[in-house]
Steps between C-alpha positions, in 0.01 A plus 500: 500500500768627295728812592408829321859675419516828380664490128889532500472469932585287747420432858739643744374265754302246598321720747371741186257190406181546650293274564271570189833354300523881366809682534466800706783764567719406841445710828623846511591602848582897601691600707216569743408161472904361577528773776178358679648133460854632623265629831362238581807255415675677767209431742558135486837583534491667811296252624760206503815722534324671836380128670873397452646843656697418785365158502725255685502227276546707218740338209835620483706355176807628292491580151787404242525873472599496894222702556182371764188397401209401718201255462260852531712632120419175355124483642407834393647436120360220493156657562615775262511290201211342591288766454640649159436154424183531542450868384724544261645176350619618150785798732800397593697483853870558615475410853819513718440135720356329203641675172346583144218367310318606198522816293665786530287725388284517748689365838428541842800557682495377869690551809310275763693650788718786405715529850514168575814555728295737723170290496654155702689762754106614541619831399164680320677647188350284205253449234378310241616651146262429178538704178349462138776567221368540149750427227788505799334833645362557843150589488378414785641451897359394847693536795310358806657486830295366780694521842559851392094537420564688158436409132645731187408445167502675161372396133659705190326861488277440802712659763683322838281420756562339883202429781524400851415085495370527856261751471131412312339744232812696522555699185855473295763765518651661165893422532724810378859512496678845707545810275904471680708685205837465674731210606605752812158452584425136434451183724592182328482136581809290392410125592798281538866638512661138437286535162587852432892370607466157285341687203833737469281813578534600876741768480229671275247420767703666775602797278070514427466469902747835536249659278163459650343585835421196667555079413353218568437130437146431514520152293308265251206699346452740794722746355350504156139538699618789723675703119134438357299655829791824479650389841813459326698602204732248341537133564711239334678162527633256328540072485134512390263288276213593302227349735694731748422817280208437238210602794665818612575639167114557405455686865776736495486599142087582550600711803712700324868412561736307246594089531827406306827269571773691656704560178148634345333215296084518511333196647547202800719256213893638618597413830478795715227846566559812537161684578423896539257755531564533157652869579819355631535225260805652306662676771522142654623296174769781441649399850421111499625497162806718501670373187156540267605857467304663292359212279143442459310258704211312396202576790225762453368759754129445576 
């Protein structure tokens, strides 16, 4: 049987053909639809990354980056891409074990093990990152952190949301950022000081730390998951990749606050985040970013 074409149109795929031999119109997924796949994505996740917790024969290698990877990262991408495979074979992926394939306009950005460092010293402060960027946007992000029993997710005008994994038929909690208005009054998270020194911007970060009531270094994506639930105020830190950034983006935005690099640029594409309750966001560029005087910067208040 031949192909029926629509005049002056062309497939986009083989996977429009049905199998009448008529053309139909490709898949549209919402958002809805992406956020239930990111769910349950990070269920498989946690299943592999959990099993290989503190396992004794877990895989210990070193990256050409110098950084440590284990055989639980590469499992659970693996597994990952697997599954969008399967689901949705037409998006793209930028993975951070196994790298980029596809489009870019719609790409699943994955961080198999964000706090790898902490997860072979069986310390409990990691997750699995997985965001949906449309047209290099973050529309979507899971955060799912099983030895820590919590899950945070957001989709693009739907609100933040966390639950308790190790409770059943628990309902979701609504994530809000604090109402803080005042760096006196604010409790920040810095990350690493070696990046802050490497990236030529500690002396801003201790002149910030004179400024604010209490600091800390909670690490990897805890930080960014504490900002969105309003038990802190400001967190940044630099040395980081978009697979690092992409899934926490969606959650603090929908909760209120404000997710930028630390000299101000919108999205998880420059190297570095500075994230805020939003009310503190230019109080805190003005002193990270001392010589940007008074010149415009290019990120938007919620």
């Amino acid at each position: 049987m031949p192909i029926e074409v629509e005049q002056g149109r062309r497939p986009a795929s083989a996977r429009e053909i049905t199998i009448l031999g008529r053309v139909t119109e490709p898949r549209i997924y919402t958002l809805s639809d992406d956020l239930q796949l990111g769910l349950a994505l990070a269920e498989a996740a946690d299943a592999i990354s959990s099993a290989r917790f503190t396992a004794l024969d877990l895989i210990v290698t070193t990256k050409p980056d110098r950084t440590p990877v284990t055989d639980a990262d590469q499992a659970v991408e693996r597994a990952i891409r697997a599954l969008l495979a399967e689901h949705r074979p037409d998006d793209g992926i930028l993975g951070e074990e196994f790298g980029t394939a596809g489009s870019t306009a719609r790409q699943w950005i994955i961080d198999p093990i964000d706090g790898t460092a902490g997860f072979l010293r069986g310390i409990p402060i990691w997750a699995t990152l997985i965001a949906l960027a449309v047209d290099g946007v973050p529309v979507l992000g899971v955060v799912s952190a099983p030895a820590l029993g919590k899950r945070w997710w957001a989709a693009a005008g739907s609100g933040a949301w966390s639950i308790d994994t190790t409770q059943a038929d628990v309902a979701p909690t609504r994530l809000r950022v604090s109402g803080i208005e005042t760096l006196a009054e604010a409790s920040i998270s810095y990350g690493s000081l070696q990046q802050w020194d490497q990236a030529g911007h500690l002396d801003e970060l201790v002149t910030l730390s004179r400024q604010v009531w209490r600091t800390r270094a909670y690490g990897d994506m805890w930080s960014y998951m504490l900002l969105a639930e309003g038990h802190l105020d400001v967190a940044g830190e630099f040395d980081l990749q978009p697979y690092d950034m992409a899934a926490l983006a969606p959650i603090v935005q929908e909760a209120g606050g404000t997710f930028t690099s630390v000299d101000g640029q919108p999205g998880p594409w420059h190297g570095s985040v500075l994230a805020t309750n939003g009310l503190l966001h230019a109080a805190t560029l003005a002193v990270l970013n001392p010589a940007l005087g008074s010149r415009q910067v290019s990120w938007r208040q919620n």
